[in-house]
C-alpha positions as a Markdown table, in Angstrom:
| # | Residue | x | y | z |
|---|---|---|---|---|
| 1 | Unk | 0.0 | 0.0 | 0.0 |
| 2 | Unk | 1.2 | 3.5 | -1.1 |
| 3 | Unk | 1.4 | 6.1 | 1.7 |
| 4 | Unk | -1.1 | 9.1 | 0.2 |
| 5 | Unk | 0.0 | 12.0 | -1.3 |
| 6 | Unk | -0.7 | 15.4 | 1.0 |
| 7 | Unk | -3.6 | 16.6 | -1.4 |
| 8 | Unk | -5.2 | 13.0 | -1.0 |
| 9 | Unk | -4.6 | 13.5 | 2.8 |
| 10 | Unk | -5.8 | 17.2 | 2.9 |
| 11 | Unk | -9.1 | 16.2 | 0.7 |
| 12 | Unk | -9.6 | 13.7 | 3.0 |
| 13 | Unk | -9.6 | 15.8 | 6.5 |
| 14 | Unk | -11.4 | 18.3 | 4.6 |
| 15 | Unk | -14.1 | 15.9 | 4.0 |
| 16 | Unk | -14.5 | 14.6 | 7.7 |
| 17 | Unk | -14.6 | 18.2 | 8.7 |
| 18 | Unk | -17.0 | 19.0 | 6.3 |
| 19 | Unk | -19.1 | 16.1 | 7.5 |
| 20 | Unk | -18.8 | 17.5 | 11.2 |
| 21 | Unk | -20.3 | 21.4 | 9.7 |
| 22 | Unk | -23.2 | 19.2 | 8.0 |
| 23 | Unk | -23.7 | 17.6 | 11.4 |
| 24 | Unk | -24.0 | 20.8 | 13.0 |
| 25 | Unk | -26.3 | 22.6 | 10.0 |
| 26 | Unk | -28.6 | 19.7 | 10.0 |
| 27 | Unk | -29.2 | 19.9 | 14.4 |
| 28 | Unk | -29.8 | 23.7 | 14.0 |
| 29 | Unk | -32.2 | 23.3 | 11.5 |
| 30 | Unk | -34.2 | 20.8 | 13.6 |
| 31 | Unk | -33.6 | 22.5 | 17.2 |
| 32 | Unk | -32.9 | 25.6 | 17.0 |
| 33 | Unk | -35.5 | 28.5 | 17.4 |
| 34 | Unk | -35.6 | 31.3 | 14.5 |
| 35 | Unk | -37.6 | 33.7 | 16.5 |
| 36 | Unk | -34.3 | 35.6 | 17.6 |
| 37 | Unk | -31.9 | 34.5 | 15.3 |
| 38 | Unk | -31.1 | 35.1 | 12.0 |
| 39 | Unk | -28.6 | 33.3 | 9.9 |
| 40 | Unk | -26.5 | 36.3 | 7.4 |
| 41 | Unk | -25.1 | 33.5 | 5.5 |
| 42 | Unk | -26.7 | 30.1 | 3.3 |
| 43 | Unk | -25.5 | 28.4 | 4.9 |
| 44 | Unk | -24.8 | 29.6 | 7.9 |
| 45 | Unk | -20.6 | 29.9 | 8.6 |
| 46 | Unk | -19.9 | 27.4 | 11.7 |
| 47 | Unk | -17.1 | 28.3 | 13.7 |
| 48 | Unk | -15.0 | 25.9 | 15.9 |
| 49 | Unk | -13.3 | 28.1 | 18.4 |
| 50 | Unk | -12.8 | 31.7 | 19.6 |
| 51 | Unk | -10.9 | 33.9 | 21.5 |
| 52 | Unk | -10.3 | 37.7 | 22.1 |
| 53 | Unk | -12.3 | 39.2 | 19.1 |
| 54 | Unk | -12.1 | 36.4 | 17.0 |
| 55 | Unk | -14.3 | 33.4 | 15.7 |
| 56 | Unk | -12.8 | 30.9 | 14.3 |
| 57 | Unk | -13.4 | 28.5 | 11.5 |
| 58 | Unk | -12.7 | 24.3 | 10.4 |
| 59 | Unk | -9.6 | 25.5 | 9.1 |
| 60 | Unk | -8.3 | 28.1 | 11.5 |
| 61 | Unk | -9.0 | 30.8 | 9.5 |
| 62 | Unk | -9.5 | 34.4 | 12.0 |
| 63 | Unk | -12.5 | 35.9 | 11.3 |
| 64 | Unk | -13.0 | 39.2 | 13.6 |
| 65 | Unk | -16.4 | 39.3 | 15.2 |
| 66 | Unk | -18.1 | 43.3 | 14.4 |
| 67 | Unk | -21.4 | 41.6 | 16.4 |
| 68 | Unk | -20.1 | 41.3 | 19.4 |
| 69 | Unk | -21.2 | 44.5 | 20.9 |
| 70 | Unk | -24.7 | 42.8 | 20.7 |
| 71 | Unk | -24.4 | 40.5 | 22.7 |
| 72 | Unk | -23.0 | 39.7 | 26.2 |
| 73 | Unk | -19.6 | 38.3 | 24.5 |
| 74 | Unk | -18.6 | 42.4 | 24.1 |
| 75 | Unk | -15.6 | 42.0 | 26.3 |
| 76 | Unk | -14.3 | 39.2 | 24.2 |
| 77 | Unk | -14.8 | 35.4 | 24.0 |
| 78 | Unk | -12.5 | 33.9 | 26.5 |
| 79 | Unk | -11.7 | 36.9 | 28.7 |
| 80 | Unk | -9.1 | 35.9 | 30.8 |
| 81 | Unk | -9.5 | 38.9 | 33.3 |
| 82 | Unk | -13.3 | 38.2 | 33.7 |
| 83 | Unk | -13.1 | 34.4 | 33.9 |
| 84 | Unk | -10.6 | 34.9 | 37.0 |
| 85 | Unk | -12.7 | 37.3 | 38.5 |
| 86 | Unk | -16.1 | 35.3 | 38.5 |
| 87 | Unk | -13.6 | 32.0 | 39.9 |
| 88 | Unk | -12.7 | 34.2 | 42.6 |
| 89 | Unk | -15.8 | 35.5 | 43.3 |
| 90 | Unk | -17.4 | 31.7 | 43.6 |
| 91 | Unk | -14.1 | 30.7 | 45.9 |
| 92 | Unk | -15.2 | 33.4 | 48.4 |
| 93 | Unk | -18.6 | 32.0 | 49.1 |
């Protein structure tokens, strides 16, 4: 057996992580509510991580997040300062 080729091997974990996006399309079509949300893309982009002012994507790519004043992510996803704060607010109980 021939080891693969990086393109076979890229089009390959593209394909699984495609499968994972479809995945998540298909469970917000069926559970999700569209009374307050609204989808600006079709389909709708699926991110996999954030941090700071940033969304991320499958494939790492940054994408900087101009909604986030609407919502109660506008000190930044992952706020390190905030997230220590709230710990050590529950450790004093």
């Amino acid at each position: 057996m021939s080891p693969r080729s990086a393109i076979e091997q890229l089009v390959v974990r593209m394909s699984a992580t495609s499968s994972k996006t479809e995945e998540i399309l298909e469970k917000d079509k069926r559970y999700c509510s569209y009374g307050d949300t609204v989808h600006y893309a079709d389909p709708p982009k699926i991110f996999t991580q954030c941090d700071g002012s940033y969304l991320f994507d499958e494939n790492g790519t940054p994408y900087l997040d101009l909604q986030m004043w609407y919502s109660a992510v506008n000190f930044g996803y992952k706020n390190r300062r905030l997230n220590n704060a709230l710990k050590q607010a529950g450790l004093k109980k």
